[in-house]
C-alpha positions in Angstrom: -19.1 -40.3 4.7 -17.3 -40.5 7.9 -17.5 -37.9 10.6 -14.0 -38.2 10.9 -13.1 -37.1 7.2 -15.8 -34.3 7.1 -14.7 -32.6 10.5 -10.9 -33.0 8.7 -11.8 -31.6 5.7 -13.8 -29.1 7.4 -10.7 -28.3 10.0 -7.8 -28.3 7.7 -9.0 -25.7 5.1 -9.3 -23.0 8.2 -8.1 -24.3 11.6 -8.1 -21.5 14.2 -6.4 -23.9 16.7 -3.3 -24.2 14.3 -1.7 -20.4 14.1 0.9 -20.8 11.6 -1.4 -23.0 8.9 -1.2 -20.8 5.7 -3.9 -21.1 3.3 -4.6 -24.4 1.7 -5.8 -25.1 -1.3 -8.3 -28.3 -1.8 -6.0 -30.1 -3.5 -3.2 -30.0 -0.9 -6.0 -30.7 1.7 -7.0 -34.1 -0.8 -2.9 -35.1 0.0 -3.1 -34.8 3.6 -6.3 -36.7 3.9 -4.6 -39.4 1.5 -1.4 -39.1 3.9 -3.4 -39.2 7.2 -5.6 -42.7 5.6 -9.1 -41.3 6.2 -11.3 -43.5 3.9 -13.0 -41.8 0.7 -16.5 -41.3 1.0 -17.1 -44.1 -1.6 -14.9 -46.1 0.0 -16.8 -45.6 3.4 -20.1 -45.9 1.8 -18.8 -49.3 0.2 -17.5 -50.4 4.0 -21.5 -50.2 5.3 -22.6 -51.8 2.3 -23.7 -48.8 0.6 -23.6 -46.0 -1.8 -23.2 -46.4 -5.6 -19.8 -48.2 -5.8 -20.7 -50.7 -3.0 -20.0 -53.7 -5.3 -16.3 -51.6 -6.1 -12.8 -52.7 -5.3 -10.9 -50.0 -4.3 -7.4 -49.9 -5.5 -6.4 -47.3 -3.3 -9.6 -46.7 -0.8 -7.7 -43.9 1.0 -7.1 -41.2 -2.8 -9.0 -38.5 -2.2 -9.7 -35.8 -5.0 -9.8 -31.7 -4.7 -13.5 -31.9 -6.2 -14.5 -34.0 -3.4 -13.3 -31.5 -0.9 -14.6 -29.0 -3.0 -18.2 -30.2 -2.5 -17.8 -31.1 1.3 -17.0 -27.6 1.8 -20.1 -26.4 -0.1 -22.0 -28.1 2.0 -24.6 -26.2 4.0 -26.1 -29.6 6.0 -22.6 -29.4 7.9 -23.7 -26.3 9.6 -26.9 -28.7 11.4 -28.9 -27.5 8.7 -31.5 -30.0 6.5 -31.5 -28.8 2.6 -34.7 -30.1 0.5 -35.2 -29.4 -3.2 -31.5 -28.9 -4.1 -32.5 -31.2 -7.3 -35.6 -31.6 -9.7 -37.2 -33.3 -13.2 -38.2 -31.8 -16.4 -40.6 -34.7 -16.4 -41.2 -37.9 -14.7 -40.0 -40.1 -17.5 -36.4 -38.4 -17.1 -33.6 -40.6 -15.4 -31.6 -37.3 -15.2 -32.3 -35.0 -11.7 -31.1 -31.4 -12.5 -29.6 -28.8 -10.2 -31.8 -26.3 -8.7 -31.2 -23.0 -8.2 -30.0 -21.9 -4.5 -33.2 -19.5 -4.6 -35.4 -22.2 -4.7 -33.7 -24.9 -1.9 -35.3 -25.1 1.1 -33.2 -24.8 4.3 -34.1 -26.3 7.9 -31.7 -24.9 10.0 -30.6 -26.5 13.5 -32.3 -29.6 12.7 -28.9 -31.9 14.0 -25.6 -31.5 15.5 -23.4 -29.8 13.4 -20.2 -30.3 12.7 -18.7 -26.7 12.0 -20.3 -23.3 13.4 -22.0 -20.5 10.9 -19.1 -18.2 11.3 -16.2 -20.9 10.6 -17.9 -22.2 7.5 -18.8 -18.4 6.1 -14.7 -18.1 6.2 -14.6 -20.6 4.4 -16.7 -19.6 1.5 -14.6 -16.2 1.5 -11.2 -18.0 1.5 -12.7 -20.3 -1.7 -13.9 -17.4 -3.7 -10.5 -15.8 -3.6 -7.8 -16.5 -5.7 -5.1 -16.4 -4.7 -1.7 -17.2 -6.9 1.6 -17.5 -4.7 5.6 -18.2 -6.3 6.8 -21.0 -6.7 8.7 -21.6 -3.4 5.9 -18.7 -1.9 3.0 -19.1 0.4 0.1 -16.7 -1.3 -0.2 -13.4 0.2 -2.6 -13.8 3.3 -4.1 -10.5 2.5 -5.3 -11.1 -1.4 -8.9 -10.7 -1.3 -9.1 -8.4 2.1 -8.0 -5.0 0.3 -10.1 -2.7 -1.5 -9.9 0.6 -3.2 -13.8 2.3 -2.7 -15.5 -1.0 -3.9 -12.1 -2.6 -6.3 -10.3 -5.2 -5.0 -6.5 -5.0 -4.9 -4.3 -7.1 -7.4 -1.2 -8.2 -5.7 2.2 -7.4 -7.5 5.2 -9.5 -8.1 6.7 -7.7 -6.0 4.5 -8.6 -2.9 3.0 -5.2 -3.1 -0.8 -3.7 -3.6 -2.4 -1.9 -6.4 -6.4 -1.0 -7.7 -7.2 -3.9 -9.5 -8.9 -1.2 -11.9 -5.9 0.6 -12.4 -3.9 -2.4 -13.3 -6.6 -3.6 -15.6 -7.3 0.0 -17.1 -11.2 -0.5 -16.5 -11.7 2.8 -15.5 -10.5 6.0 -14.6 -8.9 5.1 -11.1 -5.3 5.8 -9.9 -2.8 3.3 -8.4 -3.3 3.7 -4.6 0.1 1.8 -4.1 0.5 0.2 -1.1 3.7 -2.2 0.4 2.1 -5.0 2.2 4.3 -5.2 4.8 2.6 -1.6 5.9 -0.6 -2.9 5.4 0.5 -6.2 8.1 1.6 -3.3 10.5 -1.4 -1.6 10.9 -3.3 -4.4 10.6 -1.7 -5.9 13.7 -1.4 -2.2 15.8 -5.6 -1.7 15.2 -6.0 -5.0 16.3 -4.0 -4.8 19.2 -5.4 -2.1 20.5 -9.1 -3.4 20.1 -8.2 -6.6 21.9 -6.2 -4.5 24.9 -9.4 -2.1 25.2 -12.1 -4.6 25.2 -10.6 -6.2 27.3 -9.6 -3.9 29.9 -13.5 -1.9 29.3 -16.0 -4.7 27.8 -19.1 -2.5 28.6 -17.5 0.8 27.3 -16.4 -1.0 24.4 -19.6 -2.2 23.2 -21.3 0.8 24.0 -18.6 2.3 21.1 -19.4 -0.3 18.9 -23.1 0.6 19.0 -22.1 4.3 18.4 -20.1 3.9 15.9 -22.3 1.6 13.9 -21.7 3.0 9.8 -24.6 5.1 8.3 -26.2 2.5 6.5 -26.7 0.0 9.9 -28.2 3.1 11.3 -30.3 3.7 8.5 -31.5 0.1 8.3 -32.3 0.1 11.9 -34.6 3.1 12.1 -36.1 1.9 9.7 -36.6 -1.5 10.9 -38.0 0.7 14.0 -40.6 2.4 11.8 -41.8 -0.8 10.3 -42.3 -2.5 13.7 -44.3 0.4 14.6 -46.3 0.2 11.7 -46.5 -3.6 12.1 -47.4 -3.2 16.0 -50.4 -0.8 14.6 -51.8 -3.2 12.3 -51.5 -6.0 14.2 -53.8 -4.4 16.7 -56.1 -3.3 14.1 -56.5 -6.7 12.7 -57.6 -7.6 16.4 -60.5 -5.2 16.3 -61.5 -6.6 12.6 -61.4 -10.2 13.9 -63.2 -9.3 16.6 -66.0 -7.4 15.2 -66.0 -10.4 12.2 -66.7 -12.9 15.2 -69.2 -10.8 16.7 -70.7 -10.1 13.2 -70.7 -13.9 12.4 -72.2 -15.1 15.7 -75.1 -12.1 15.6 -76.1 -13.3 11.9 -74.9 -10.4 10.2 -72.0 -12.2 8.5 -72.9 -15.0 6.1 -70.5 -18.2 7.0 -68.7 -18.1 4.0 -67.5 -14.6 3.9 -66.7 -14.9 7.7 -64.6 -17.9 6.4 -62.6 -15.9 3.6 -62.1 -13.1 5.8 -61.1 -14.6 8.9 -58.6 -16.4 6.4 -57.2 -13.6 5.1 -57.0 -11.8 8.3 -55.0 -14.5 9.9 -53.0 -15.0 7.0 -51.9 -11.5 7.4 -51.2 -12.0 11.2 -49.0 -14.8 10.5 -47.0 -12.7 8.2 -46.8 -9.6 10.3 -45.7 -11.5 13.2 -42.8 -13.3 11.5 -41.8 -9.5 10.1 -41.8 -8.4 13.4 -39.3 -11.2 14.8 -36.7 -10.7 12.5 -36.8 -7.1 13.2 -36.4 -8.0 16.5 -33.8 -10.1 16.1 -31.9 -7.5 14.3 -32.2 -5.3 16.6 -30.2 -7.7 19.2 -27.7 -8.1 16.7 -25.1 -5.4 17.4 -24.8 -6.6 21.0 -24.4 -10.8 19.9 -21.9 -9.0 17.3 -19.6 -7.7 20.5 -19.7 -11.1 22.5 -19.2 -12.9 19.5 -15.9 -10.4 18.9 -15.4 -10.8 22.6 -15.0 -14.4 22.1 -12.2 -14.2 19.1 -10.4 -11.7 21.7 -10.7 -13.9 24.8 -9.0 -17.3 21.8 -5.9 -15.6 21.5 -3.5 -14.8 24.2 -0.8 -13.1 21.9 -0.8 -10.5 19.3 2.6 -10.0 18.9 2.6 -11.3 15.8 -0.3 -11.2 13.1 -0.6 -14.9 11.5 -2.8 -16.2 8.9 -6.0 -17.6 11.1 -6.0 -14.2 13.0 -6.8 -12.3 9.9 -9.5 -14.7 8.8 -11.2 -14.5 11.9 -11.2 -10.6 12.4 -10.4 -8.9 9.7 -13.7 -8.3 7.1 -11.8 -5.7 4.9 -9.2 -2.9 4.6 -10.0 0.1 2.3 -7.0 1.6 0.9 -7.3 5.0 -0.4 -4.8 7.3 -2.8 -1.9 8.5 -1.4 -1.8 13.0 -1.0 1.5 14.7 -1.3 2.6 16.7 1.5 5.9 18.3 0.5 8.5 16.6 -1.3 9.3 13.6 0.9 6.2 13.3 2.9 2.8 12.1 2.0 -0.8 10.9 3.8 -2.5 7.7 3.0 -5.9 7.1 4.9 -6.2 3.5 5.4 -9.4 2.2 7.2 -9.6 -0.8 9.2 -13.2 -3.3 9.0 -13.4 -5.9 11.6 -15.7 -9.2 11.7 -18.6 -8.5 13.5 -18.2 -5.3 14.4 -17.0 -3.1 11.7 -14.8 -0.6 12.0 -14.6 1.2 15.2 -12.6 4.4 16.6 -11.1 3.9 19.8 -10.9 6.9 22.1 -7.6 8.5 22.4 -5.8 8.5 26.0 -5.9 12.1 27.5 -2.5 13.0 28.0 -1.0 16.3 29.1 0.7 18.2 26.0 4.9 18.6 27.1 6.2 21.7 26.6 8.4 21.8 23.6 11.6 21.6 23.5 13.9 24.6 22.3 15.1 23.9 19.0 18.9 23.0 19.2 21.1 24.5 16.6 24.2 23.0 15.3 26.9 24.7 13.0 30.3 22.7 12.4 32.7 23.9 14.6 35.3 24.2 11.9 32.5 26.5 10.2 33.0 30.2 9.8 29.6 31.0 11.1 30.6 28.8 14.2 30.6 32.2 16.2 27.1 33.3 15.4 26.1 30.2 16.2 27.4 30.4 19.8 26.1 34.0 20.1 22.1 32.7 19.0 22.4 29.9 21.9 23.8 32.2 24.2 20.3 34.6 23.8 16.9 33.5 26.0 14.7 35.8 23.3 12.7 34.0 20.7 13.3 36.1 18.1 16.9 37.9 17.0 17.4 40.2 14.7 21.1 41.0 13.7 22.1 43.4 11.9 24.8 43.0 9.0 27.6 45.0 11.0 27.0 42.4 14.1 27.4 39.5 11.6 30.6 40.9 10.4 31.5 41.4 13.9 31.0 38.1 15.2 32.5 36.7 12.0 35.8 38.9 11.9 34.9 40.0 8.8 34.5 43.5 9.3 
């Protein structure tokens, strides 16, 4: 297939450089490459002569189908990755190659230029796994499938509103944790503001907060990533002092040839492994920091965040977690509402010092056509915090008496 067509395919399912595209669904992205006459792949295959349907008159060479754009967009080898074993025989004698499971491809990555980056095409993935139904004469909700409720996803309501998934569905015991999505847009586009604005205006500080605020688990993983390259540093050096003395062994005649082969074997064998351990640990060690340049570089895209559109969520939002709402009095109640980003997870940006104001006296107002108008004058009138009158000064004020 065409370059051409897979970079389009690629580009119009998520397209950062286009900020009002809503989501698109394959088969809409078939129409447009219909519309825009980028050849089939059969039909490009049959231009050069080959491919299956090389012999083939096309009737319409430029019909493209939502399964084909399905399976371009599955593709891995777009990424500049090569993919072997993706098929295999029950026996030689069948004419019928089955479909491997992905456990058992094997993947060459950065083996050509690639057409779409890692990050771009992962969106991607997300944005096809979830479903997403929208009205009739209705765009789907941009933020189906970002919403969670302590691990449930969030069913969106007629109303364009949020609910647990497991309450709707009465799978378990949780509540509603209602949520209007218009409040969950709002906050959405304050956190993110205010990330963008501070990294920008303190890159070094900000990455040092990402680092700190890493979640529990990161932490977890990384000290004990540490241990393990400890122990891995350890044994590496004691497999040194075993090869070496096996050397020294063999060449004195100690060693028979044989079991100096099978051990040095086994030895180096166990090398190889440690020292492959050891670079992915240290690659994930680095990670954190790639994490806040590759953030650094969605920041540094956009130029505006007055308004949050549909590309800007893909690109840095990883989840929301929506919890239940607790009653404070009558009309007031406190939802916490936390706030993952891509790359960096969620982060807590320090609050501006300010001095505290002193507060205000509390004005009072009574109607002046109100009988207690009088006292009201008289409570203004006093500079002491607390008053206490007396029922005879009441009447007194109030001509009652």
């Amino acid at each position: 297939m065409c370059r051409l067509g897979k970079a389009k395919v690629l580009s119009n399912f998520l397209c950062p450089a286009l900020p009002n595209r809503p989501h698109q669904t394959v088969y809409q992205i078939a129409d447009i490459l219909s519309e825009e006459k980028v050849l089939c792949p059969s039909a490009y295959l049959a231009a050069k002569g080959v491919g299956n349907r090389r012999n083939s008159k096309f009737e319409d060479p430029y019909r493209w189908w939502g399964t084909t754009v399905s399976y371009i967009l599955a593709r891995v080898e777009y990424m500049g990755h090569t993919v072997n074993f993706k098929t295999f025989k029950t026996c030689y004698r069948d004419k019928h190659r089955k479909q491997a499971p992905k456990e058992d491809w094997k993947i060459f990555e950065n083996t050509h230029e690639a057409i779409i980056d890692k990050t771009t095409w992962k969106t991607a993935q997300k944005l096809r796994r979830t479903i997403r139904r929208g009205d009739r004469n209705k765009e789907p909700n941009p933020l189906t499938g970002l919403l969670y409720s302590d691990g449930d996803a969030y069913h969106k309501t007629p109303k364009d509103n949020y609910v647990c998934a497991s309450y709707r569905k009465k799978t378990t015991s949780c509540t509603i944790h209602f949520i209007r999505s218009e409040i969950v847009r709002d906050l959405i586009l304050d956190a993110l503001r205010n990330a963008a604005t501070y990294a920008r205006a303190n890159k070094e500080d900000f990455e040092q907060l990402v680092m700190q605020t890493t979640s529990d688990a990161r932490k977890r993983s990384l000290q004990s990533g540490r241990t393990e390259l400890d122990r891995i540093m350890r044994r590496t050096n004691e497999l040194d002092t075993l090869l070496q003395k096996l050397y020294e062994g063999y060449a004195l005649g100690r060693l028979p040839e044989k079991r100096h082969a099978k051990l040095s074997a086994q030895y180096e064998a166990e090398q190889a492994q440690l020292e492959q351990r050891s670079a992915e640990l240290m690659d994930a060690e680095q990670e954190e920091s790639v994490n806040v340049d590759r953030f650094m570089e969605l920041v540094d895209r956009y130029t505006d965040f007055t308004e949050l559109t549909t590309p800007m969520l893909n690109e840095f939002i990883d989840k929301v977690i929506v919890y239940e709402r607790k009653k404070i009095n009558r009309y007031q109640y406190d939802q916490q509402i936390e706030i993952y980003f891509n790359f960096i997870g969620k982060v807590t940006l320090p609050e501006e010092e300010t001095e505290a104001a002193p507060e205000a006296p509390k004005a009072l107002h009574v109607a002046s056509n109100s009988s207690f108008a009088p006292i009201g004058d008289y409570l203004t009138a006093q500079t002491e915090e607390a008053i206490a009158l007396s029922f005879a000064k009441v009447e007194e004020l109030t001509g009652k008496h």
